[in-house]
C-alpha positions, 0 to 999 in steps of 0.5 A: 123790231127790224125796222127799228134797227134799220132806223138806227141804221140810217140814223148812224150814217146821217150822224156820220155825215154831220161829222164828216161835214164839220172837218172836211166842208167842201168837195164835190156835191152830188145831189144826196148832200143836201138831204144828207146835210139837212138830216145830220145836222141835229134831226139824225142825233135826235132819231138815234136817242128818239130810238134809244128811247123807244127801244128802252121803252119797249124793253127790247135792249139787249140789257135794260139800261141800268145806272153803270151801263149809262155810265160806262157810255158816258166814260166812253164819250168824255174821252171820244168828246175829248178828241173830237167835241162834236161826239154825242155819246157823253150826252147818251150816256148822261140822257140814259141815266136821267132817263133810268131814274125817270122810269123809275120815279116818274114814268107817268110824267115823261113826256112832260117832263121833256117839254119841261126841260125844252123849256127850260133852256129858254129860261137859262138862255134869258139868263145866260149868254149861249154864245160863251165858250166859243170862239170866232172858228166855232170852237168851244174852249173848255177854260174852266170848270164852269165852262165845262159845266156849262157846255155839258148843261146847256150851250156845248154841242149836245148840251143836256138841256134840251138833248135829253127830252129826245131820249124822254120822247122816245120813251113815250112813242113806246108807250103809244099802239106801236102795233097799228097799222095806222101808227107808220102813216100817223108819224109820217103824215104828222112828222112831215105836217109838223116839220113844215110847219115849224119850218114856216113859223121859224121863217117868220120869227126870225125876220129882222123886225122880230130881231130872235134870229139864232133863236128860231133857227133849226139849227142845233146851235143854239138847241132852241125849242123851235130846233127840237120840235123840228128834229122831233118832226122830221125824226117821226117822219123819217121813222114812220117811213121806215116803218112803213116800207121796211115790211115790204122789203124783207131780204134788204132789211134784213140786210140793213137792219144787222148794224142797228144790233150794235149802234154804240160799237158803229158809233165809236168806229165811225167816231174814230175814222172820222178823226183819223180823216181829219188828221190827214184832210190834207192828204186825201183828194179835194173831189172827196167830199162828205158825201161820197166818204159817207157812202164808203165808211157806211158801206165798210160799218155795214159788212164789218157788222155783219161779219161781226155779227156771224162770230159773236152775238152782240158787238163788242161794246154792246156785249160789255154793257150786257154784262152789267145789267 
C-alpha cells in the first residue's frame, strides 16, 4: 500500500530527528520542533516497527522475513549500536525473529502475547534496578556480559521488553478490515482519544503523592506500559491520518511514498550521517539545530531514493534481504 510507505516515510524522518535531538540539543527552534520532538522521541520508533508488522502481516514485504534475514538486520545494528547506542535496528532485527517464530507457532495469540511481554517488564522492573547501566550524562556503560544482556532485554535504549510488542501490534492491525473505509477515521479518532487519555491519566499517577513518577511518563526511558500505550496511541493516529489523506493526494504520495520502499537502507544512511554530524558538532554553526538539519538529511534521503529506485529495484539492503528468503 502506498500509504503505508509514505507512513514509513514520516516515521524515518521522526527517528531522524529523535537522533539528531540526542547529539546536537540546542539550536534554533522553529515552531515544528516540538511536534517533531514529541513524535521522535518513542512514538516514531513504535510507528516504524507498528508498520514493519503490519506489512509482514499482510505479506506485502518484498521477502517474508525469515530467521537469516532477521539476523542479518540485527549484525547490521549491533555494529550501527556500537557507534551510536541510541540505533533501534538490533532491536528490529531481534523483534522480527521473535515475531517469525510467533507466526509461526502462535499467530492466534499475538496480541496477546505483546501485552503480556509489556507487562512483563513491570514485573522485571520490581526486580531489577532499570536505572543500572547508566551513567550521570545518560550513557549506558556496557561493563559486563550481564550489563549487555541487560541492556539488550530490558533497560538499554530499545530493550527488547516491551519494543518487541509494537512489531506484535502491527502484526495484529494487519489481521483487522484493512480495506474499510471506516478503518483510517477509527485509528485516527481512537489513536487521538487513546493518546490523551493516557496522557491524562500519566499526569495524575506521576503526582508526588503517588511517588511513581519515571514510571508513568511517556517517555521511552524507562519503556513503561504507560509509555507503549501512549506510542501505540499516537502511532495509530498518526497512521490513520495518512491513510485517510494520502488517497486524496496521488501525485505527492506517489512522491513521498518511493523512500517507504527502502526504509532498512534510509535507515542505516541516516544512522551514519547523524554520527558524522556529531563528530564535527562543533564545526557546524550553533542556529543549526535538529530541526532544520531534519529537513535537509530528509530532503538529501528522498532524492537519493528515488534516484536509486530508477537504476535498481529495490535498495541496496533491502535487495540483499531478498535474497535469503
Amino acid at each position: 500500500m502506498q500509504a503505508l510507505n509514505v507512513a514509513r516515510f514520516i516515521a524515518l524522518i521522526g527517528m531522524l530527528y529523535g537522533m539528531l535531538a540526542i547529539i546536537r540539543p540546542s539550536g534554533y527552534l522553529p515552531f515544528y520542533t516540538e511536534w517533531l520532538s514529541n513524535f521522535g522521541n518513542g512514538p516514531a520508533q513504535a510507528m516504524f516497527l507498528i508498520l514493519l508488522g503490519l506489512q509482514f502481516g499482510l505479506g506485502r514485504l518484498r521477502a517474508r522475513p525469515s530467521l537469516m534475514q532477521a539476523m542479518i538486520l540485527a549484525v547490521i545494528g549491533l555494529i550501527l549500536m556500537l557507534l551510536f547506542p541510541a540505533s533501534i535496528l538490533f532491536t528490529l532485527g531481534l523483534a522480527l525473529a521473535f515475531a517469525v517464530l510467533v507466526r509461526e507457532k502462535a499467530a492466534p495469540y499475538t496480541l496477546w502475547i505483546a501485552i503480556v511481554i509489556v507487562l512483563g517488564w513491570v514485573l522485571i522492573a520490581v526486580y531489577v534496578d532499570h536505572r543500572a547501566g547508566w551513567d550521570m550524562n545518560g550513557n549506558y556503560i556496557f561493563s559486563s556480559p550481564s550489563g549487555v544482556l541487560r541492556s539488550v532485554l530490558f533497560n538499554g535504549f530499545y530493550p527488547i521488553i516491551p519494543w518487541a510488542s509494537f512489531l506484535l501490534i502491527g502484526m495484529w492491525l494487519a489481521t483487522r478490515n484493512l480495506t474499510s473505509s471506516a478503518l483510517p477515521r477509527r485509528l485516527f479518532v481512537g489513536g487521538v482519544l487513546g493518546a490523551l487519555l493516557v496522557k491524562a491519566l500519566s499526569g495524575m499517577a506521576a503526582t508526588p503523592k503517588l511517588g511513581l513518577g519515571e514510571l508513568v511518563a511517556l517517555t521511552p526511558l524507562p519503556p513503561n506500559p504507560f509509555f507503549v500505550t501512549y506510542a501505540t496511541a499516537f502511532a495509530f493516529a498518526l497512521i490513520g491520518a495518512i491513510l485517510w489523506v494520502t488517497p486524496r493526494f496521488g501525485t505527492a504520495a506517489a512522491f513521498l511514498s518511493v523512500p517507504g520502499e527502502m526504509p532498512f537502507t534510509l535507515y542505516i544512511l541516516m544512522t551514519g550521517l547523524v554520527i558524522i554530524i556529531g563528530a564535527m558538532s562543533d564545526l557546524l554553526p550553533p542556529a543549526l539545530g535538529p530541526g532544520m538539519l531534519t529537513i535537509q538529511i530528509s530532503a538529501a534521503l528522498l532524492l537519493f531514493a528515488h534516484i536509486w529506485i530508477r537504476i535498481m529495484p529495490a535498495g541496496p539492503l533491502e535487495g540483499l534481504l531478498a535474497k535469503f528468503r
